[in-house]
PAZAZA-647531 format. One line per 4 residues: number of its first residue (from 1); their letters; for each residue z, y, x of C-alpha. Coordinates in steps of 0.2 Angstrom, whole numbers, plus 5000, padded with zeros to 4 digits. Layout:
residues N
NUM = a = Z/Y/X ~ ...
This chain:
residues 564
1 = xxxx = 4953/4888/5082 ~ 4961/4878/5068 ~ 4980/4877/5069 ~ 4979/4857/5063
5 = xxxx = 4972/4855/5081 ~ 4992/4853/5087 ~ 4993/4840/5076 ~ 4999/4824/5089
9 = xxxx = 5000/4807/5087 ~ 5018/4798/5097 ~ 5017/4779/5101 ~ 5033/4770/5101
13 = xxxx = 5034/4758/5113 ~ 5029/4741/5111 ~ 5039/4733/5123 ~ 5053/4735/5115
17 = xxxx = 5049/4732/5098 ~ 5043/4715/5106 ~ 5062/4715/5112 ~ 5069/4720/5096
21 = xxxx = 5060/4713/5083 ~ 5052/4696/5089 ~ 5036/4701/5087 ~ 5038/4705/5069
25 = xxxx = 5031/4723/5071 ~ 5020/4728/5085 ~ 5010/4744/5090 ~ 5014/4754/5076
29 = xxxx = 5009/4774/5079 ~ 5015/4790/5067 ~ 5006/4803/5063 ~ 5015/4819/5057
33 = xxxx = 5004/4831/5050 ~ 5007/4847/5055 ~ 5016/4848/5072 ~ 5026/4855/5074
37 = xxxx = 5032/4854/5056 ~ 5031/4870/5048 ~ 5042/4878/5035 ~ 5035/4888/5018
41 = xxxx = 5043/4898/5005 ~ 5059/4891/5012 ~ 5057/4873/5013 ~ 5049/4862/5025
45 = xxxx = 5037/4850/5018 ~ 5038/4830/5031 ~ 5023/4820/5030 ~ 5021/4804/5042
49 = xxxx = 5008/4792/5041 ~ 5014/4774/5047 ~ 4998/4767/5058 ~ 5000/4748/5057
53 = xxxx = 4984/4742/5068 ~ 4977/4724/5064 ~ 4993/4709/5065 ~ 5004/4722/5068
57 = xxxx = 5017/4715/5055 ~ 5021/4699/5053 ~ 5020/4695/5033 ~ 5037/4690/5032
61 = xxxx = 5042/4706/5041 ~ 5051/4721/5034 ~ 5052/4739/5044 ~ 5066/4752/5038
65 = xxxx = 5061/4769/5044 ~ 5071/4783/5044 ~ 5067/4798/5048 ~ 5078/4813/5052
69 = xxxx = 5075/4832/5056 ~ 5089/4839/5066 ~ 5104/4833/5060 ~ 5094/4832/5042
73 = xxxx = 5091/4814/5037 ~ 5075/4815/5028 ~ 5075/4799/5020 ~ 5071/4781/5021
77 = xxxx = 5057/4774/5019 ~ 5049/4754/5019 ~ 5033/4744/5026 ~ 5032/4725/5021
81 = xxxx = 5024/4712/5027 ~ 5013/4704/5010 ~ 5027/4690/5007 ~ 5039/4704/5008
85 = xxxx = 5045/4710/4991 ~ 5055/4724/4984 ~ 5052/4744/4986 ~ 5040/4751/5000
89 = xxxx = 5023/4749/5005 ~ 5015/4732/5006 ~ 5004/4728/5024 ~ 4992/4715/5024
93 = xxxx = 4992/4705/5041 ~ 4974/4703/5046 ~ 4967/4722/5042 ~ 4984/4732/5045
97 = xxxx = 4981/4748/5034 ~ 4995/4764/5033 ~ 5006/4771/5026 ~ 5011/4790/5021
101 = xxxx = 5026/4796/5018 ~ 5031/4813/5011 ~ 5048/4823/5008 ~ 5052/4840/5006
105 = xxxx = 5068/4850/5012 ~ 5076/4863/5009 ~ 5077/4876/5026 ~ 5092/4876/5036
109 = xxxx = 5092/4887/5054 ~ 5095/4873/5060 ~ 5080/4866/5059 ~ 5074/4880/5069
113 = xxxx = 5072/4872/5085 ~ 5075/4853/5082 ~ 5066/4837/5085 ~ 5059/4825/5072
117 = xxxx = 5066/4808/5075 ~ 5062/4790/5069 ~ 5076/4775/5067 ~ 5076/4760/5057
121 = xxxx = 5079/4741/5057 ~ 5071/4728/5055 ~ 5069/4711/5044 ~ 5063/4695/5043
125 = xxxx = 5065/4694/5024 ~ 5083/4701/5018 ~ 5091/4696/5036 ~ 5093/4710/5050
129 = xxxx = 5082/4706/5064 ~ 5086/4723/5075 ~ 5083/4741/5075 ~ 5069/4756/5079
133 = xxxx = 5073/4764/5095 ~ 5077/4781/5090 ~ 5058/4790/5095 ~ 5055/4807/5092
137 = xxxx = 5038/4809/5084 ~ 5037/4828/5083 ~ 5042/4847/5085 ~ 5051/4859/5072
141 = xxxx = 5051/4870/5065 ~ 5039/4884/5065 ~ 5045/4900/5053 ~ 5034/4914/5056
145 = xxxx = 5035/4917/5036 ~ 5052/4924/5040 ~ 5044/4939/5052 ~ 5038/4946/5034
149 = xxxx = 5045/4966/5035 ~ 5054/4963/5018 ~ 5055/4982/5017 ~ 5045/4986/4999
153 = xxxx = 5036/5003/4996 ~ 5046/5015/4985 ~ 5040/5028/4973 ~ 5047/5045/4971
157 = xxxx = 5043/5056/4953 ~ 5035/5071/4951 ~ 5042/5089/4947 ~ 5036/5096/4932
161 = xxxx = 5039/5114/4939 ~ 5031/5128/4930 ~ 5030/5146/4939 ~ 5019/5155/4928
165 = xxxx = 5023/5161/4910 ~ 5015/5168/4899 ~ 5024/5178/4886 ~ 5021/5189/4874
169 = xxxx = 5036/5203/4868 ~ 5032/5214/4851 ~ 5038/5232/4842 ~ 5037/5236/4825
173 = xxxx = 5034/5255/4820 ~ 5038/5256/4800 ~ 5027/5269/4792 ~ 5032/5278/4775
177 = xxxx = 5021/5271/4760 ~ 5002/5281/4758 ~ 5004/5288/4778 ~ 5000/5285/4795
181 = xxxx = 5013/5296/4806 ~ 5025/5291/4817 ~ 5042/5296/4812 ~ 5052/5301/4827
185 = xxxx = 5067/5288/4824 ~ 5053/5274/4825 ~ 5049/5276/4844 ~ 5071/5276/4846
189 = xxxx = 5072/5261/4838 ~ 5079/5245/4848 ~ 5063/5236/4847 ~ 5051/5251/4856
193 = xxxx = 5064/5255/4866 ~ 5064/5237/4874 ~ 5047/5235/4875 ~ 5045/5253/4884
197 = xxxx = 5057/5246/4896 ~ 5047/5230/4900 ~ 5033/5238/4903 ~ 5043/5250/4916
201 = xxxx = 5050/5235/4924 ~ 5031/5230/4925 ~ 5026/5243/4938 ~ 5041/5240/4950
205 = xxxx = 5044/5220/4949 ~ 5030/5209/4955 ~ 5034/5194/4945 ~ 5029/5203/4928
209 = xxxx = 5011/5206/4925 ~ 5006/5217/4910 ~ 4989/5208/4904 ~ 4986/5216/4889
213 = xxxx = 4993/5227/4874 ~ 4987/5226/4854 ~ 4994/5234/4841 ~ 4990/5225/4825
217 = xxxx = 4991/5238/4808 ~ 4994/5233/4788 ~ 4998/5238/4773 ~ 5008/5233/4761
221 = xxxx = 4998/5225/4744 ~ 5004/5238/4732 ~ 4991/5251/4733 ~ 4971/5250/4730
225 = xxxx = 4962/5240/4744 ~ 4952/5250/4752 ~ 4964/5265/4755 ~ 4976/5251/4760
229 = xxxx = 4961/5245/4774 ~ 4960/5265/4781 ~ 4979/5267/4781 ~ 4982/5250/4790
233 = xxxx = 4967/5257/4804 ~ 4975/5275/4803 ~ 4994/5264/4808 ~ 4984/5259/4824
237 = xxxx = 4978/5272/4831 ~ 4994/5284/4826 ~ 5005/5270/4836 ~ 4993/5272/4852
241 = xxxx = 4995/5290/4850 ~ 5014/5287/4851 ~ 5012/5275/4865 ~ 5001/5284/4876
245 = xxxx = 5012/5299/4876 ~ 5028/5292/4880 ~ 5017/5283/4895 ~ 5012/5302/4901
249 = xxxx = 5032/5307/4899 ~ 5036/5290/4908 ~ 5021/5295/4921 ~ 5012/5277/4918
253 = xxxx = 4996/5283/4921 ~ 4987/5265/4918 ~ 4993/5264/4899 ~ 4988/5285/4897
257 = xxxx = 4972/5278/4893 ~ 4968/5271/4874 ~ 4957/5260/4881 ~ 4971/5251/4889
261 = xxxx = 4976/5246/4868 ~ 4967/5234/4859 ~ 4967/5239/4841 ~ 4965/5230/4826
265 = xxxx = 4966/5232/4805 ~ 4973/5221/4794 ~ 4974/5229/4776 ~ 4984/5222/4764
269 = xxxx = 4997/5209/4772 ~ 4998/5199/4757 ~ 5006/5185/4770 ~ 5019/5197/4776
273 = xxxx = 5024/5200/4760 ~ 5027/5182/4756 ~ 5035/5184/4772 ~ 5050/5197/4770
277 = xxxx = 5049/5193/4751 ~ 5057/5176/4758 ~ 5070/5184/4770 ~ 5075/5197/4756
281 = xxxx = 5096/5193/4751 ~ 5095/5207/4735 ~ 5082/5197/4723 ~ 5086/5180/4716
285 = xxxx = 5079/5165/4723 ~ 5072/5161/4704 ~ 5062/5177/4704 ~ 5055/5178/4721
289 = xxxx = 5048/5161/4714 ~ 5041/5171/4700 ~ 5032/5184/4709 ~ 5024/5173/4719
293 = xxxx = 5017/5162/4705 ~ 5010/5176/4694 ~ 5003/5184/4711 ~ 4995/5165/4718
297 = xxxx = 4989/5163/4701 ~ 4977/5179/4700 ~ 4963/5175/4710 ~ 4954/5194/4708
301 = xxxx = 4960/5206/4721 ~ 4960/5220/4709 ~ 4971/5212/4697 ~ 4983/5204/4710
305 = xxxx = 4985/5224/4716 ~ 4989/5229/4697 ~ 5003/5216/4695 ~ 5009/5221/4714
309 = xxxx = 5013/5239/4705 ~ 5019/5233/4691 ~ 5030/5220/4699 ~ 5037/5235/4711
313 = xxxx = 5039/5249/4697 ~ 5050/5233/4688 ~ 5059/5227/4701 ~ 5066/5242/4711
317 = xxxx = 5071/5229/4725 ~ 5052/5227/4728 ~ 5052/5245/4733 ~ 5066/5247/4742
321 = xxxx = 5069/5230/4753 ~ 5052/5223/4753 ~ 5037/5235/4756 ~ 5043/5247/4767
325 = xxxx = 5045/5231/4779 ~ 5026/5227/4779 ~ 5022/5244/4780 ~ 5019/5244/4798
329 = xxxx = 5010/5244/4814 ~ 5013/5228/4828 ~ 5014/5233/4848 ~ 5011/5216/4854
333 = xxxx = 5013/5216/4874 ~ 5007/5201/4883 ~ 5013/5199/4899 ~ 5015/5183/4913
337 = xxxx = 5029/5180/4922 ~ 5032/5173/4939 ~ 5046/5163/4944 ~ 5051/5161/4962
341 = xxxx = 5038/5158/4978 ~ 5040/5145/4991 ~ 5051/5156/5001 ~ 5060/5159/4988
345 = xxxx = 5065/5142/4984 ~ 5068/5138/5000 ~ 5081/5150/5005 ~ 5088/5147/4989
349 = xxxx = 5090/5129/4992 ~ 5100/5134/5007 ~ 5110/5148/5001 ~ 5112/5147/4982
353 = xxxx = 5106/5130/4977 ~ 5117/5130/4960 ~ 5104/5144/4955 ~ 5091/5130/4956
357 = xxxx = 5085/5122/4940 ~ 5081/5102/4942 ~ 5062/5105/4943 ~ 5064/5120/4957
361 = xxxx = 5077/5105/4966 ~ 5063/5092/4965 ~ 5048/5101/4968 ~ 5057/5110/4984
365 = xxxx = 5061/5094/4991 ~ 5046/5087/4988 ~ 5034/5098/4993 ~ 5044/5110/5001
369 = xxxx = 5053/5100/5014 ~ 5046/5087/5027 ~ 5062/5083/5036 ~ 5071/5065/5026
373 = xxxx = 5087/5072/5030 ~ 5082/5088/5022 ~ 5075/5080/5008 ~ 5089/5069/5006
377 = xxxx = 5104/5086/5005 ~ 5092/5092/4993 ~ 5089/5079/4980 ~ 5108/5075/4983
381 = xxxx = 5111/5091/4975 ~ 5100/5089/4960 ~ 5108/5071/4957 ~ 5125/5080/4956
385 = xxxx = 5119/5093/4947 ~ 5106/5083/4936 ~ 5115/5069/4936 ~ 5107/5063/4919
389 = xxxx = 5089/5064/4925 ~ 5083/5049/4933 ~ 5071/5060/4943 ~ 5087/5066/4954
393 = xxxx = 5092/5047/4959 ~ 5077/5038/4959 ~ 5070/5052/4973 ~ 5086/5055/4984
397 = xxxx = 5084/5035/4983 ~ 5068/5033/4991 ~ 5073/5045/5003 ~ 5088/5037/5009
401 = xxxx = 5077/5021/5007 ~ 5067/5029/5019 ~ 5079/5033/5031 ~ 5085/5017/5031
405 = xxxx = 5102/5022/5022 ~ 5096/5006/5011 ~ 5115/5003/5005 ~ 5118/5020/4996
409 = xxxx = 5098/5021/4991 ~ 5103/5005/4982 ~ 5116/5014/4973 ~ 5104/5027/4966
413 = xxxx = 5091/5015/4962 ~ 5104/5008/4950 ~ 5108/5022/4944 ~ 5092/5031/4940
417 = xxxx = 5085/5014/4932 ~ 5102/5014/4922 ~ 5098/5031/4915 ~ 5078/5025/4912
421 = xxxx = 5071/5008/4913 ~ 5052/5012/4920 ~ 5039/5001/4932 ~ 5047/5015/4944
425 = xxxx = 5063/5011/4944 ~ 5062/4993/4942 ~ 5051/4994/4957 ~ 5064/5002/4966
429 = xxxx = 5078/4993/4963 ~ 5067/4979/4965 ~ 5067/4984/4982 ~ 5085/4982/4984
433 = xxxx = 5087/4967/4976 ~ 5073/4958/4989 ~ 5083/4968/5004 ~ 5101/4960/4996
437 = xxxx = 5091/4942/4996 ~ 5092/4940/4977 ~ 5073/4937/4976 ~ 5072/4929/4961
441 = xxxx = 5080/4945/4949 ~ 5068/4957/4965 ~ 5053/4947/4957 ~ 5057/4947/4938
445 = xxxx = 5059/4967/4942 ~ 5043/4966/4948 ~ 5033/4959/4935 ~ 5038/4971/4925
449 = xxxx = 5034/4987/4936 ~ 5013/4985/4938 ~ 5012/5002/4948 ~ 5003/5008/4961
453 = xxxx = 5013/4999/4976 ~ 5014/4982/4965 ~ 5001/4973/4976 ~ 5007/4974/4991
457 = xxxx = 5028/4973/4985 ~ 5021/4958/4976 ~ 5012/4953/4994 ~ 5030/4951/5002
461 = xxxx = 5036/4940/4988 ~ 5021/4931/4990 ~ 5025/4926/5008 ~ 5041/4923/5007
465 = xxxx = 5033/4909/4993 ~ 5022/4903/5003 ~ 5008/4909/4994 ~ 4997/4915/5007
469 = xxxx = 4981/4917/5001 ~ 4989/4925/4986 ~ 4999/4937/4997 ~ 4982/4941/5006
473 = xxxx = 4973/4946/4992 ~ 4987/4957/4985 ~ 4990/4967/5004 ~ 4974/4975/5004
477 = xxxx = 4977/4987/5018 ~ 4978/4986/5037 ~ 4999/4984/5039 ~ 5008/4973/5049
481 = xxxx = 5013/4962/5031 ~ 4994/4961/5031 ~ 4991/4952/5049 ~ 5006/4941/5045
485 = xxxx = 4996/4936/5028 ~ 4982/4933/5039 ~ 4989/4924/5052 ~ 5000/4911/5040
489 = xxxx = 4982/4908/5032 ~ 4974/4903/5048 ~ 4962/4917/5049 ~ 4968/4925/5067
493 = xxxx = 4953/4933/5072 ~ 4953/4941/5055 ~ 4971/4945/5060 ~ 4967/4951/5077
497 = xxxx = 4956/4963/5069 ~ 4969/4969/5058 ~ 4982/4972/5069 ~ 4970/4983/5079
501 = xxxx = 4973/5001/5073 ~ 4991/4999/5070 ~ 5005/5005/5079 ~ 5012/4991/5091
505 = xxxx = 5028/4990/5085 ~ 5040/4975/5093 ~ 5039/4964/5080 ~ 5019/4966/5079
509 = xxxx = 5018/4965/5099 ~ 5026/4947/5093 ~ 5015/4942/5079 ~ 5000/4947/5091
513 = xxxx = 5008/4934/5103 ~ 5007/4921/5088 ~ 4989/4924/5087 ~ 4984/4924/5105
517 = xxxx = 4995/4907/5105 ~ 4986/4901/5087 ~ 4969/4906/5096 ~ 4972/4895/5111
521 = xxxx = 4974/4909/5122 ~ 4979/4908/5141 ~ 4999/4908/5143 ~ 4998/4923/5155
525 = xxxx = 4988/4933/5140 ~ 5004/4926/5126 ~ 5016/4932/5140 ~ 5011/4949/5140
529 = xxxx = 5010/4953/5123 ~ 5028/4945/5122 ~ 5033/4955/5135 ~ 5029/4971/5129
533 = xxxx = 5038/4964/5110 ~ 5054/4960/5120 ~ 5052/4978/5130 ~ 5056/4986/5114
537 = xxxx = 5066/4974/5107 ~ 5077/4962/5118 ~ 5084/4951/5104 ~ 5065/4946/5103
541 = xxxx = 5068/4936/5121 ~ 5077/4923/5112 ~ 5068/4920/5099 ~ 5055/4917/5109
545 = xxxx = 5062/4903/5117 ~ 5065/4893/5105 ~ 5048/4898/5094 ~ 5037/4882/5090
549 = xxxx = 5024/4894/5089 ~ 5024/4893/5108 ~ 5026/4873/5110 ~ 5011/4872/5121
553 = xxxx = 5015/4882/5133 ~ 5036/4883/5135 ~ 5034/4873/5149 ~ 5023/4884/5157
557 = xxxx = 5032/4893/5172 ~ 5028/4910/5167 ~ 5036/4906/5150 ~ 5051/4901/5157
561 = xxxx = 5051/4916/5168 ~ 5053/4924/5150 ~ 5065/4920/5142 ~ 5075/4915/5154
C-alpha cells in the first residue's frame, strides 16, 4: 500500500468563517501532503495547498494564513481576492482555483509529536475584518530516519607474519696453491666449526630443517686453465671427505653419505679475485686499478693466465694476501627455520608477551583469539609496545569499537590515522566522527576511504540525508540499515522480505511494526510486533506512544493498552 494513502484533507468550518469574515472567504479546505508531515535528512519539508471552491473569496477579500508546527511558526502566507493587490496568491471569484504553499525547517524534538495548526486574519482590502480560528490541519512528525543503527563497519589490518625461513650459512676451507688436501687447522677454523654446530643443532631442534648441502670449488687464476678446472673439482670432493668424517666422529649418520653433498667446479674464480683483490688493505688503490685494467683488457684466457703470473711474481702482495683467499672450497648449508607454532604464540601471549614481535601480537590476536576482550589485552600490548605502527591502533580500535568501548576506540582511531593517513583509517575514524554527530568531517573522511565497507558506511550517511534510494543501493545486503532503506522508500514488502532471516532485535521487532503499520496491517498484528520490541527494550514503550507511524491506530484500545 502506498504511504501517500494517509494523506487527509481537514475542513475548517464555514460557519464561523461566515461569523468572522462576513462572508469574505467561505469553504476553503487544505491539503497537507504528507500526513503526517514527515521529517528527512534532518528537516521537515510543510506543503499545504489552499482549496478555494468556486465564490469562495470575495475579490476585495484578503486571507492571512499562518501556519505553525508545534510551537514553530512556519510562516505566513497570502490569498487575494483579484481586486486585492500586493504579495500572495491572486483567486479569481467565479472559478476558485488553489494555492500551494511550501516551507522547509529545520528538525527540532519538538516537533516529534505535535500538531500542524492554521491561523490568520482576514481583510477586506488593508482593513482587518477578523481572524482564522486556530484549526489543526495535520499530524507530525514521523522520524523513522532517526532508527538508522548509525554504528559503521570497521576494518582491522593484516599481520604480515612469517614463520618459515629459509637460510643459507657457508664455510670456507683454504687450500695451499697446486693441491687439494684438507689441512687439519682448516676443519678448526671458526667458520666449520659453526657450521658443524648447525647442523648438530639440526638433529635435536625441530624448528631447523637441513634441506641440502653444496660445496662449491675454485681456483685461483694464476695457474694454467685446465689444471686450475681439476684442482677446483679435486677441492670438492676433498671437503666432502673432510665433512663426512667428522659426521662419522659426530655419529650423523644421514650426512655419512657423499650423496647427501651436491658438488660442483668452478675453475678459475676470476670474479673472486676481483673480489678479495677489492677487500685487500696492503696494495694501493691506484694499482689494484691497474691489474684490473691490463687483466679486463686481455680478452684470450691464455694470455690473461700469463699476465696473472707475472702480476703475482711482481707484486709479492698478489701472492701473499690475495690468491691464497680464492684458493678454496664453499660448504654452503641451506637450511629452513621455523618460528613459533600456534601453541607457541599463544602461551607466550600470556606469559611472555614482550617476547612477541608486532607481527606474532597481531597475527595471535587475530587469528589466534576469538574472545574481544582477549583480542583487545592483546592488541593493547602491541600498541604499547608498537606504538609507532598503525597496525597496533587501528586493530585494538575496531576491537574496542566492537565491544562497544566506542570512546577509547576513538582514541586509537585517531591515533593510528595520525601515524598513517589510509581509506582504513579514515574509515575508522570516520566511524567515530558519525557516532560523536560531526557527520559532515565523518563523510569528508569517507569520501576519501573507498574500501571494502564504503557502501554500506556511505548507506548510513545516506539515510541520515534523506537520500534513500541512494542509501538502498549502496546497503546491498540483508541488515537491519537495509529494511530501514527499504521501508523509508516505500517498498515494505521488499522490506518485509528483508527483515526475514535477521535476528529480531528490539529495534528491528519496531521497524517491523513500521511496516505492518505502513502496509495497512490489523492493529492487533502492529501490537504484537511492538510488544515483543518493547519486551527487549522498555524505553521502546514510549516511543511508541507518541510515533506518527502509528496515527491510525493510537486510538485503538489495544494500543493504548500499550503504551500505557
Amino acid at each position: 500500500m502506498n504511504f501517500n494513502r494517509f494523506n487527509r484533507t481537514f475542513l475548517i468550518g464555514t460557519a464561523a468563517f461566515f461569523v468572522a469574515s462576513c462572508d469574505l472567504v467561505k469553504d476553503i479546505t487544505y491539503t497537507v501532503n504528507p500526513n503526517p508531515l514527515q521529517m528527512h535528512g534532518d528537516s521537515v519539508k510543510v506543503s499545504i495547498t489552499v482549496n478555494v471552491p468556486e465564490k469562495g473569496i470575495q475579490k476585495k477579500a484578503k486571507a492571512e494564513i499562518t501556519p505553525k508546527l508545534g510551537s514553530t511558526a512556519v510562516g505566513t502566507w497570502y490569498i487575494n481576492g483579484s481586486k486585492v493587490t500586493g504579495n500572495g496568491t491572486t483567486i479569481d471569484f467565479k472559478t476558485g482555483g488553489t494555492a500551494t504553499f511550501e516551507q522547509t525547517l529545520a528538525y527540532d524534538p519538538s516537533m516529534e509529536a505535535a500538531d500542524l495548526v492554521i491561523t490568520g486574519k482576514l481583510y477586506k482590502q488593508t482593513k482587518e475584518k477578523g481572524a482564522l480560528p486556530e484549526t489543526k490541519i495535520a499530524d507530525a512528525t514521523i522520524i523513522t530516519p532517526y532508527l538508522v543503527d548509525k554504528t559503521f563497519k570497521v576494518l582491522t589490518e593484516q599481520d604480515a607474519l612469517v614463520r618459515q625461513f629459509d637460510k643459507t650459512t657457508t664455510a670456507t676451507i683454504n687450500f695451499e696453491k697446486g693441491k687439494s688436501d684438507v689441512r687439519a687447522n682448516e676443519i678448526k677454523d671458526a667458520d666449520v666449526v659453526a657450521l658443524m654446530a648447525l647442523i648438530q643443532t639440526a638433529q635435536t631442534n625441530p624448528k631447523i630443517k637441513i634441506t641440502g648441502i653444496e660445496i662449491n670449488g675454485y681456483a685461483s687464476p694464476d695457474g694454467e686453465i685446465a689444471m686450475n678446472d681439476n684442482l677446483s673439482s679435486d677441492r670438492t670432493v676433498a671437503a666432502r671427505n673432510a665433512l663426512t668424517e667428522f659426521m662419522k666422529k659426530a655419529k650423523l649418520a644421514a650426512y655419512t653419505d657423499t650423496n647427501a653433498y651436491a658438488l660442483a667446479k668452478f675453475g678459475e674464480d676470476f670474479e673472486g679475485f676481483k673480489s678479495q683483490l677489492a677487500a685487500t688493505t696492503t696494495i694501493p688503490e691506484a694499482d689494484k686499478n691497474l691489474f684490473i685494467r691490463i687483466l679486463e683488457m686481455t680478452k684470450d684466457p691464455e694470455q690473461r693466465e700469463k699476465d696473472m703470473i707475472n702480476l703475482g711474481k711482481v707484486y709479492t702482495e698478489l701472492e701473499r694476501d690475495v690468491f691464497p683467499m680464492i684458493r678454496r672450497a664453499v660448504i654452503v648449508v641451506k637450511y629452513t627455520e621455523y618460528g613459533l607454532t600456534d601453541d607457541e604464540l599463544r602461551t607466550a601471549s600470556v606469559q611472555n608477551t614482550n617476547s612477541l614481535s608486532v607481527e606474532e601480537l597481531l597475527f595471535t590476536a587475530g587469528k589466534l583469539t576469538t574472545d574481544a576482550n582477549e583480542k583487545a589485552r592483546i592488541y593493547g600490548i602491541a600498541a604499547a609496545n608498537y606504538a609507532n605502527d598503525h597496525r597496533t591502533h587501528t586493530n585494538l580500535g575496531a576491537t574496542l569499537f566492537e565491544l562497544g568501548n566506542t570512546k577509547a576506540a576513538a582514541a586509537s582511531f585517531k591515533k593510528a590515522n595520525e601515524l598513517k593517513t589510509i581509506p582504513v583509517t579514515n574509515n575508522n575514524l570516520a566511524a567515530s566522527l558519525i557516532l560523536e554527530g560531526n557527520r559532515a568531517a565523518a563523510k569528508k573522511l569517507l569520501s576519501s576511504a573507498k574500501t571494502s565497507v564504503y557502501n554500506y558506511n556511505q548507506g548510513i550517511i545516506d539515510i541520515m540525508e534523506g537520500n534513500y534510494s541512494a542509501a538502498e543501493k549502496n546497503i546491498t545486503q540483508d541488515s537491519y540499515n537495509k529494511v530501514l532503506a527499504l521501508t523509508l522508500n516505500n517498498k515494505v514488502d521488499a522490506a518485509k522480505k528483508a527483515s526475514a532471516s535477521l535476528t529480531e532485535t528490539a529495534e528491528l521487532a519496531y521497524l517491523k511494526a513500521i511496516i505492518e503499520a505502513r502496509n495497512g496491517a490489523s492493529t492487533d498484528v502492529v501490537v504484537a510486533k511492538l510488544k515483543t520490541a518493547i519486551s527487549k527494550n522498555p524505553a521502546l514503550k514510549e516511543k511508541a506512544g507518541k510515533d506518527r507511524e502509528f496515527i491510525k491506530i493510537m486510538n485503538e484500545a489495544t494500543f493504548i493498552d500499550l503504551i500505557k
